[in-house]
C-alpha positions in Angstrom: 198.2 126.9 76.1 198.9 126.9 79.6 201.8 129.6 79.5 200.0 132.1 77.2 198.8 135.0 78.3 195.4 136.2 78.6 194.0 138.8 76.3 190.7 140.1 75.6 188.6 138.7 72.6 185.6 139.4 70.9 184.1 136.4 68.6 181.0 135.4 66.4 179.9 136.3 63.3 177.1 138.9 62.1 175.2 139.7 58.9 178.1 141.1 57.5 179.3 137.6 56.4 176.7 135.1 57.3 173.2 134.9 56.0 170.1 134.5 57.9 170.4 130.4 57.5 173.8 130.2 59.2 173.3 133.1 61.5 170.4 130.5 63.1 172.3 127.9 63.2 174.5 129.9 65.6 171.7 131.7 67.5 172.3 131.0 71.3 169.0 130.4 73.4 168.3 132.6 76.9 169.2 129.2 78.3 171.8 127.8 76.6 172.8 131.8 77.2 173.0 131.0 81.0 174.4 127.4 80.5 177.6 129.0 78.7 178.4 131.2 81.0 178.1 129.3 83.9 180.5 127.1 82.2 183.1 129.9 81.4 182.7 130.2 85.1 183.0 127.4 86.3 186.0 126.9 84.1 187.9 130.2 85.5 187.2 133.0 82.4 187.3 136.1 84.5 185.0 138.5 82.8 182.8 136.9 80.1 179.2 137.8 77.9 177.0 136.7 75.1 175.2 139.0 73.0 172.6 136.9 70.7 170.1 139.1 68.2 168.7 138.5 64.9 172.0 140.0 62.9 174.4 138.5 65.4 175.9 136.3 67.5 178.7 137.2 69.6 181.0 136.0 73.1 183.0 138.7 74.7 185.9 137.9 77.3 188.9 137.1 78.1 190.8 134.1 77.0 194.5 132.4 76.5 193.3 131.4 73.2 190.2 132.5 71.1 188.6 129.0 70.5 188.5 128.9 74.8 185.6 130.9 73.6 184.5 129.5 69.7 184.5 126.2 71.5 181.9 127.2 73.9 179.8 129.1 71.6 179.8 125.7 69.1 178.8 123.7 72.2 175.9 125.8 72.9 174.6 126.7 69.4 173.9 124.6 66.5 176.6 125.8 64.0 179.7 124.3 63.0 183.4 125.0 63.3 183.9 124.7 59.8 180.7 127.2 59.1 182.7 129.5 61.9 185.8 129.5 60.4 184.3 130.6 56.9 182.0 133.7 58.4 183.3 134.9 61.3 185.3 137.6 63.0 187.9 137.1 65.8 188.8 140.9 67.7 191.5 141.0 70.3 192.2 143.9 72.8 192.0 147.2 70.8 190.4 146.3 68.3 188.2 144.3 70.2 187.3 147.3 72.5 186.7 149.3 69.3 184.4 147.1 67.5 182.1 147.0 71.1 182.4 150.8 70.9 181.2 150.5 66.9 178.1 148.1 67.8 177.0 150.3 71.0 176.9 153.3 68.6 175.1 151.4 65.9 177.7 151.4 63.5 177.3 147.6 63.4 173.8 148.0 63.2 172.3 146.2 59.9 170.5 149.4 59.7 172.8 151.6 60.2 172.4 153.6 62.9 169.5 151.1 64.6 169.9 151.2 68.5 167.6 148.4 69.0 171.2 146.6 69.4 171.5 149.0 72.8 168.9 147.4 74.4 170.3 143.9 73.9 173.6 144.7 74.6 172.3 146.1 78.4 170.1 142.8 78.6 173.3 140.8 77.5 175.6 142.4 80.0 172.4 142.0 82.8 172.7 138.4 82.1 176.0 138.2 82.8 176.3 139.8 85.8 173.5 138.1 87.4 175.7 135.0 86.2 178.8 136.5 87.8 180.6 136.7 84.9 181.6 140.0 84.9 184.7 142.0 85.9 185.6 145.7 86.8 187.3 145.9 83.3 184.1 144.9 81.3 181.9 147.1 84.2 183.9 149.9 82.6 184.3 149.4 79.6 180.4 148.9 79.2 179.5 152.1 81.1 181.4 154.1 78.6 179.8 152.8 75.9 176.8 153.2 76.5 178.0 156.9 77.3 178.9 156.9 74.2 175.8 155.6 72.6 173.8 158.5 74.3 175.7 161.2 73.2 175.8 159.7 69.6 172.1 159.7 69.7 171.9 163.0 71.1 174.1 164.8 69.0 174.1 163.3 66.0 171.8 162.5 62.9 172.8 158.9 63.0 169.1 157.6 63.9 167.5 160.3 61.8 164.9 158.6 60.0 163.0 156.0 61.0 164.4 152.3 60.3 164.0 149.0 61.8 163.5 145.9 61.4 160.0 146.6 62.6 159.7 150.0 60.5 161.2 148.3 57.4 158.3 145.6 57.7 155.7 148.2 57.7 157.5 149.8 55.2 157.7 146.5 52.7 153.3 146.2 53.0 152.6 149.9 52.2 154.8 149.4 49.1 153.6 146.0 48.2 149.9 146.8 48.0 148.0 149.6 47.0 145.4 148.5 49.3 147.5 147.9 52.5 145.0 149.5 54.8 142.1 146.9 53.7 144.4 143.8 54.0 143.9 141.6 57.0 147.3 141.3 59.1 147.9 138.8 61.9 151.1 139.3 63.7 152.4 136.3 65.6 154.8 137.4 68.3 154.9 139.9 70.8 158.4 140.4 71.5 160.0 143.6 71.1 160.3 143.5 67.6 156.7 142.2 67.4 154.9 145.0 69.7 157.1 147.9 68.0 155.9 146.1 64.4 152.2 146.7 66.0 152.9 150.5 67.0 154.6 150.9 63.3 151.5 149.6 61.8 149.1 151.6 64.1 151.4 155.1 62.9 152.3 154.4 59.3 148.8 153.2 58.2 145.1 153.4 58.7 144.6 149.4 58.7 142.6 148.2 61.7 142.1 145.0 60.8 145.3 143.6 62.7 145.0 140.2 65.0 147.3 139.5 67.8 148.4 135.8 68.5 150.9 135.0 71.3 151.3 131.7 73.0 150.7 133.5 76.2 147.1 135.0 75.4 148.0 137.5 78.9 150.6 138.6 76.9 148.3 140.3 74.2 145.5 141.1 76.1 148.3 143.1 77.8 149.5 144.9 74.9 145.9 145.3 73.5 144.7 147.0 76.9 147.5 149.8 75.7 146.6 149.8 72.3 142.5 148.5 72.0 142.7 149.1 68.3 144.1 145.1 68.0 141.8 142.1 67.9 143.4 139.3 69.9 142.7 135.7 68.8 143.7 131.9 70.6 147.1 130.9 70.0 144.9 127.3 69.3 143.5 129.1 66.5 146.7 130.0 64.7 146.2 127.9 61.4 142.9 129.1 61.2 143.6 132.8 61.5 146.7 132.5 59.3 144.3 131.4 56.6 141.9 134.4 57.2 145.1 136.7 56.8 146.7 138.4 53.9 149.6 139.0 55.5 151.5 137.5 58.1 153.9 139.0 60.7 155.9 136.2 62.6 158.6 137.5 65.6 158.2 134.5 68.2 161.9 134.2 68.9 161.5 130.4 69.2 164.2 127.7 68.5 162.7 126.0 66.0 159.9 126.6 63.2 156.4 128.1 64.6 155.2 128.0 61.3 154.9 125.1 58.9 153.8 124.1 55.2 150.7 122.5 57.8 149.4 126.0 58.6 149.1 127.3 55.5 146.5 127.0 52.5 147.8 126.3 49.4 144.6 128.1 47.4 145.6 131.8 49.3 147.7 134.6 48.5 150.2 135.3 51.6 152.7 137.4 52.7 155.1 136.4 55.2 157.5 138.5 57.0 159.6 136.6 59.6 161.3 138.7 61.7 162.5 136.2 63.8 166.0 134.8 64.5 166.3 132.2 64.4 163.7 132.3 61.6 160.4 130.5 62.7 159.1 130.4 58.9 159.9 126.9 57.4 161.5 127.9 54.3 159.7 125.2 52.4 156.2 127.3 52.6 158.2 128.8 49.7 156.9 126.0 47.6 153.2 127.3 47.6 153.4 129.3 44.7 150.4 131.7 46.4 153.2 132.4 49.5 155.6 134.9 49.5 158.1 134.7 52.3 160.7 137.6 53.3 163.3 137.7 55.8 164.7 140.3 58.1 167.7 140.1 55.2 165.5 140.9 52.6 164.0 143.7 54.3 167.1 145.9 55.5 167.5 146.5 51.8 164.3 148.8 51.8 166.0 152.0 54.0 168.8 152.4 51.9 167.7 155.8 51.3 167.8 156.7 55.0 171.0 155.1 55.8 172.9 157.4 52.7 171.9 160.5 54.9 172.8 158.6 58.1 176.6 157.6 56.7 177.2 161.5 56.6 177.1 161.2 60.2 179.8 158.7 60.7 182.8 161.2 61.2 180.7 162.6 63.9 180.4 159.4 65.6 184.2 158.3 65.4 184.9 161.4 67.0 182.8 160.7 70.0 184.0 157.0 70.2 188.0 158.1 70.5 186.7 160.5 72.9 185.4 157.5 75.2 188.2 155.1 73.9 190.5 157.7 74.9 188.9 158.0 78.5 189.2 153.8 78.8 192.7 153.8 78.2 193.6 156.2 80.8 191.7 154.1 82.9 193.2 151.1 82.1 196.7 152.7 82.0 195.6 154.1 85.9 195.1 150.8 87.1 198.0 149.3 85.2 200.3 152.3 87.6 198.2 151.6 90.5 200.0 148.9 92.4 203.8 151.1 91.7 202.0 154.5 92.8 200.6 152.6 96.2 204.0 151.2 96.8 206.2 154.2 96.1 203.6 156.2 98.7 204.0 153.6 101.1 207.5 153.4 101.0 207.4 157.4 101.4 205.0 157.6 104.3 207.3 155.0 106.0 210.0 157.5 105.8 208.0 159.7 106.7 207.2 158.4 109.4 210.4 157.2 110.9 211.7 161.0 110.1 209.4 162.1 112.4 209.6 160.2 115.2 213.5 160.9 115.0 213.0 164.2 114.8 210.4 164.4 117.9 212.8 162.6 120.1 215.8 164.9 118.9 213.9 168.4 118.9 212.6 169.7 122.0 208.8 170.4 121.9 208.8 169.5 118.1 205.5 170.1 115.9 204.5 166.6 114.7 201.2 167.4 113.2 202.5 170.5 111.0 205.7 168.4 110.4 203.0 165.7 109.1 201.2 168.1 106.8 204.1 169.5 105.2 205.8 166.2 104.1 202.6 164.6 103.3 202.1 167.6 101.0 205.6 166.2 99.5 204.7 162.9 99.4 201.6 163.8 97.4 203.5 166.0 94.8 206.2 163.4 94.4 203.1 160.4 93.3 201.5 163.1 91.6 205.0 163.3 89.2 205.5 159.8 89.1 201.9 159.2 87.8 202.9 162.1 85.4 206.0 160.7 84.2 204.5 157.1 83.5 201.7 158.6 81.4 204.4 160.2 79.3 204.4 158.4 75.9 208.3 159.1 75.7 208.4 156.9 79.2 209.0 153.0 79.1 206.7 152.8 82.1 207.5 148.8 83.0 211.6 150.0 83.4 210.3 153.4 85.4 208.0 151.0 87.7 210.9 148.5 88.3 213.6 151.3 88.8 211.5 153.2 91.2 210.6 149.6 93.0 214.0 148.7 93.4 214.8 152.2 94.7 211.7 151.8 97.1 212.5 148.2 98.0 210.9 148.2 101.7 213.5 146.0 103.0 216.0 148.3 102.1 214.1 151.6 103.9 213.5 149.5 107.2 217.0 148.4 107.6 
């Protein structure tokens, strides 16, 4: 592996292939998040990030070999190789660019067109760059996506419609019960997905009988100073209160299960929706004949009429992701002509330079400074052509660059 060179990878696995089950088995945690990239660090990956969500799991950089990076995401998750192998995807270079582009613009999205995934994919790259883990290629390459992902908001119909995880929630109660505004509904988990789940609830229905449960209590009396129409209960309460519910609403983003076959009564109809990844239901609660369980899986299937308007949209977006793919590439093609531009100028000024000062000792009162403008005008033009000529798809730019640096060989102009 030593002699291979490095490319740029994108790995993991989404919804696409992997179910909720394996998908949290592979869930990184915001500390396990900062252990693996200081690792990649410390082990010399130039420009590395981890994006971890409810629908995916994914490490971004660059790498001699792609398991550089499988390896570390195994180390730091729970999942397997062998469960990797069967349900995941491995991008490199172009296609890995394009498939950043596709999940920035929320063509990735579960829902399609969801830009929930936006937010992470900032906090991801944050991460990362308080980590150090970031280079000027990835800085780049990130700012023009999420270019991207504002004009495809903007000027597109790709989020028309309402649909979330946290809409679709709502969405799943109102056509569950006839009575959804009388049932009692305790959401446990004020994440993001949990306080947009409480603004869904307070626009999409007239209930008012919603309970807020957080293990930081702050935390909801925060949210409930914004929105007083929520009752906020003790998070030592929570078996109690899930037993005065009919329907439960869990997004606490925890490792491992919040809620167990121990909080639940077996004599009570429930209805649990875990929004949480890695799920924090314990599937065996399934066993109570009176509980019904759903998973964020089970509820993107509700918006399927939104998302057939949305997919009319996707043309649209393609075309505004080649335009800022487009825009990458001549920016990575510039810096690839960089270092050959700089040295041809050099080598130019130097003649320049040494024209000059023959000509100022030959020539009798001699005008340096116009004599400076003028060929400096050259010089310009001539870089400007050479820039020009590499960018030419008809040029083999590596024999151009090595022509014009054996031309331009400084030892040869100095002697």
């Amino acid at each position: 592996m030593e002699n291979l060179p490095v490319k740029f990878y994108n790995i993991g696995l989404s919804y696409k292939k992997a179910d909720v089950k394996i998908r949290s088995a592979f869930s990184v945690s915001k500390k396990n998040q900062k252990h693996l990239l200081e690792e990649a660090r410390e082990k010399g990956i130039d420009g590395i990030f981890i994006l971890s969500t409810c629908n995916r799991t994914e490490i971004t950089g660059f790498a001699k070999h792609p398991f550089e990076l499988i390896s570390l995401l195994i180390k730091y998750s729970n999942g397997t190789v062998e469960d990797f192998i069967n349900v995941s995807n491995v991008y490199k270079n172009k296609d890995a660019v394009r498939h950043l582009f596709n999940i920035g613009t929320g063509l990735e999205s579960q829902i399609l067109g969801d830009y929930e995934i936006v937010g992470q994919l900032k906090e991801a790259f944050k991460l990362a760059k308080r980590m150090n883990t970031t280079n000027a290629y990835l800085e780049r390459l990130m700012n023009l996506i999420l270019q991207a992902s504002k004009e495809v908001k903007n000027a597109t119909k790709l989020s028309s419609g309402t649909t979330s995880v946290a809409y679709a929630a709502v969405q799943y109660i109102i056509e569950s019960y006839e009575d959804y505004s009388e049932k009692r509904i305790l959401v446990y988990g004020l994440g993001e997905i949990g306080k947009n789940t409480c603004k869904n609830l307070l626009e999409y229905t007239s209930n008012r009988n919603i309970t807020l449960i957080n293990r930081t209590k702050e935390k909801s009396l925060e949210f409930r100073s914004h929105h007083p129409e929520f009752e906020v209960a003790e998070f030592q309460s929570l078996a109690e209160e899930i037993n005065d519910s009919d329907i439960l609403i869990v997004s606490t983003g925890a490792n491992s299960y919040t809620v167990t076959k121990e909080h639940i009564n077996n004599s009570k109809e429930l209805l649990i929706l875990d929004l949480s990844m890695p799920e924090n239901v314990d599937f065996s609660v399934k066993n109570y004949g009176n509980v019904d369980l759903i998973n964020v899986d089970e509820l993107s299937k509700i918006t399927d009429k939104t998302i057939e308007t949305r997919k009319n949209e996707i043309p649209a977006v393609e075309s505004i992701i080649d335009k800022y793919k487009a825009e990458f590439n001549d920016w990575i093609s510039n810096r690839k002509y960089i270092p050959a531009v700089n040295a041809l100028k050099e080598s130019l000024q130097v003649i320049q330079q040494d024209e000059i000062n023959f000509h100022s000792k030959k020539i009798k009162n001699f005008d340096i400074e116009q004599a400076e403008v003028i060929t400096s005008r050259m010089i310009q033009k001539i870089t400007t052509q050479f820039v020009k000529h590499l960018k030419d798809e008809q040029t083999s730019a590596d024999q151009s660059i090595s022509v014009v640096s054996k031309i331009f060989n400084s030892e040869k102009i100095h002697s």
